[in-house]
N, C-alpha and C positions, 0 to 999 in steps of 0.2 A: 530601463526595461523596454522593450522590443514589444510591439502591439500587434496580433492576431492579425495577420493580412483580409482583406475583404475575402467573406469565404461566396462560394457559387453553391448552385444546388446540386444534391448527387455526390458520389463518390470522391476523396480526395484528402492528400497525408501535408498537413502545413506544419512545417518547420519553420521555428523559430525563437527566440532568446526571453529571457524573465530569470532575473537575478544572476545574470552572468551566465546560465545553464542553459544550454539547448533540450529545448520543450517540442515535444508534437502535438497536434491536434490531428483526430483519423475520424470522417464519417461515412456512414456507407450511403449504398446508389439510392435509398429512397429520401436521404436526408432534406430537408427543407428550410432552407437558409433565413424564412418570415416567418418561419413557426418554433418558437427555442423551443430546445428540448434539454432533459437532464444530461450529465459528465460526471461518468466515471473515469477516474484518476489513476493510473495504474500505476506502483512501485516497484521497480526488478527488483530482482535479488542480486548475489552476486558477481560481482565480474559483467551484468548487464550495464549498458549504455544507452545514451540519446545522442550523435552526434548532428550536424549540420547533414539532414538527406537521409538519412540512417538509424534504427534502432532497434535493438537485439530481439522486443519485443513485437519489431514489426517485421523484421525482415526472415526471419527462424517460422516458418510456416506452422511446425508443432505449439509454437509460444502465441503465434498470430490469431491461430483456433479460437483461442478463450475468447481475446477481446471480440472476434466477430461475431460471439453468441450473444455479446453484451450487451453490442450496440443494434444487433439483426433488426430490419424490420423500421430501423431508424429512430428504435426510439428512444437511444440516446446518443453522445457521443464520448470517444475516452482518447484523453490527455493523459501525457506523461512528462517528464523533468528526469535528465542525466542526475540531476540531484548530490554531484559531487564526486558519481560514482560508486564506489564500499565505502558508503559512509556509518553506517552501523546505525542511524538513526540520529548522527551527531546535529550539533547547532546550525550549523551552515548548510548541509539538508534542509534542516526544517526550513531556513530563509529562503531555500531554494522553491522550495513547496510552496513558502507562500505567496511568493513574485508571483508564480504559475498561477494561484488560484487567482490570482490580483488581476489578472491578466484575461482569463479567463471571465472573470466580473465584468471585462469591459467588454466581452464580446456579447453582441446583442443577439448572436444566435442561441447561446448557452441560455439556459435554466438557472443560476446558480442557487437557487431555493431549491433545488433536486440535484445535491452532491454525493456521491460515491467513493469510497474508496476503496483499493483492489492491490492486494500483493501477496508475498512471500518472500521466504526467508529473511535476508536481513532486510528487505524492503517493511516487513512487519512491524520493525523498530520504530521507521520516520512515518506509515499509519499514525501509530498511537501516539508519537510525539508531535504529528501535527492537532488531532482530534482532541489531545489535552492541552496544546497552544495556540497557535494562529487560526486553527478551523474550529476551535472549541466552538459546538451550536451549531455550525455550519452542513455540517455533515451529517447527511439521512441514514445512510447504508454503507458498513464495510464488507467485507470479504478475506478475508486472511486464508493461505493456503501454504502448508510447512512455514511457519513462519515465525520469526524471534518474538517473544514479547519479551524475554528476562536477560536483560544485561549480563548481572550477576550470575548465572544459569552458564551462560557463554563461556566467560572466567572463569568458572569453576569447573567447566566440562573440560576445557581446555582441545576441544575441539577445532576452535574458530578464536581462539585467546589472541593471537598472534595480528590476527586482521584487524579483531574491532579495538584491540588498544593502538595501532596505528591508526586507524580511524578518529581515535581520539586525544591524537597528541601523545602517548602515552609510548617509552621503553617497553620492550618485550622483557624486562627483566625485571619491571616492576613485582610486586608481590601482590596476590592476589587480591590481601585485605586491603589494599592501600589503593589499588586501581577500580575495585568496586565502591570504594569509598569517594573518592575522585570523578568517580563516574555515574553519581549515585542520582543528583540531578537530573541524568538524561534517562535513568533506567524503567520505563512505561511500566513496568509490572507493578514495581510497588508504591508505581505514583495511583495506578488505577487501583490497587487494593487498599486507599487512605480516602478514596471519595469518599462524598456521603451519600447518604439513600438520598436517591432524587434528582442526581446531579442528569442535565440532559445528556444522553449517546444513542450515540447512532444503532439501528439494529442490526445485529451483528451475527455471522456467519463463520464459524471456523472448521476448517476443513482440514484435518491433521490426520496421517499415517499414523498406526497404533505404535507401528516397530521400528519409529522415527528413530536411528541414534544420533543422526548429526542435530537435529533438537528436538530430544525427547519432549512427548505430550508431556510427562508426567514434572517436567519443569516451565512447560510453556502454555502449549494449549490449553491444559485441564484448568492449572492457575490462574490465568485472562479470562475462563469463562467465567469462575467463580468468582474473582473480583466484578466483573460488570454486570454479571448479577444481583451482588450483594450490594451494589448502586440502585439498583431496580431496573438497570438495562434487559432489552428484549434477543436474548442469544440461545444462538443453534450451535451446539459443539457435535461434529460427525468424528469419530476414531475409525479409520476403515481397519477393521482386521486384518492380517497378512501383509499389507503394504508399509513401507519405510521410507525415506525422504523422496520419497517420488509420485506423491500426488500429484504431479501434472500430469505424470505418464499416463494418468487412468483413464486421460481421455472421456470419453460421449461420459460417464458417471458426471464427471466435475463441471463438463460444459451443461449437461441439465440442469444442475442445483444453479449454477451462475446466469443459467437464464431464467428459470425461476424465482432465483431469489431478487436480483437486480429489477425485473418486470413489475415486482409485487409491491417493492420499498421505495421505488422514487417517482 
């Protein structure tokens, strides 16, 4: 694993490696290199990347918006992981996240008692699959935005069937019972709807289109809320009326909630 170059104060995007996966780090110009501060972790979705210099989320100015609400002001910084690429949430993600946060631990400018995590679509997956594995506890605040929580949901919708069973090893010809079953292990929904009351989670944020078809709320969103719920987690479920898989698009709405809710939680 590849260690966080010496950061400077102020403005600046370090690339670098943890768990074989090119990782960035991004802080802005009031950053202060002797005063840690929190990281929020962001997860693409699909077809996003991290490579060496480059990444979808930083170089796409409309995808850039969010994270500089996040960290505005410097008071935190956010870290990312190619993470395997369309992993769907799979095992080797998750290893990839936690190199990152490992990594992250060493850097003395970071907070890592004030973690964040931040995504969509199928980045939603490796969220939860980290927050129920290697960052179990670690993690203060997510953020979820159109975003997977139900394996099985996928599979069944046969929407996105195609990606996440190659994601996971898995024939496009498998049968549906046999690949939810196969995959059942990694599927965050109904590992989060088997906690018990009490289990520690982070406070949670989800932000879902009403007239989502590529992942309906009514198999994803509304489901994740009411599982970490019924843990005793502290969640905010938003359905915006009229809008469908394009909650990013909405712009100043989603960048206020994410600078509000990330300000308040870490």
């Amino acid at each position: 694993m590849s260690s966080i170059r010496k950061l400077h104060d102020g403005k600046q995007k370090v690339f670098f490696q943890a768990g074989g996966e090119w990782c960035y780090l991004w802080t802005s110009e009031t950053f202060l290199k002797d005063r840690p501060v929190p990281v929020v972790i962001h997860h693409h979705g699909a077809r996003g990347y991290v490579r060496d210099g480059s990444a979808d989320w930083l170089d796409e100015e409309s995808k850039a918006a969010y994270l500089k609400v996040v960290m505005a002001d410097g008071r935190c910084v956010v870290a990312g992981s190619h993470a395997c690429g369309d992993h769907w949430g799979n095992a080797n993600a998750v290893a990839a996240n936690r190199a990152l946060f490992e990594a992250l631990v060493e850097c003395p400018s970071i907070d890592t008692a004030r973690v964040g995590l931040m995504g969509g679509g199928l980045g939603g997956a490796l969220v939860w699959n980290s927050v129920l594995g290697p960052l179990a506890g670690r993690v203060k605040a997510v953020a979820v935005m159109q975003a997977v929580a139900s394996l099985e949901a996928v599979i069944r919708e046969h929407k996105f069937r195609a990606p996440c069973l190659k994601a996971y090893g898995l024939p496009e010809d498998t049968q549906d019972d046999e690949a939810i079953a196969r995959m059942a292990v990694y599927d965050p929904l109904p590992r989060l709807q088997r906690l018990a009351i009490g289990t520690p989670l982070p406070r949670t944020a989800i932000y879902h289109g009403a007239k989502d078809s590529n992942i309906p709320p009514e198999t994803n969103a509304i489901p994740l809320a009411q599982a970490l719920r019924k843990a005793g987690g502290d969640v905010t479920l938003e359905l915006f009326p009229d809008v469908g898989h394009s909650v990013y698009a909405m712009g100043k709405p989603i960048e206020e909630r994410l600078t509000s809710f990330f300000s308040t939680s870490l």
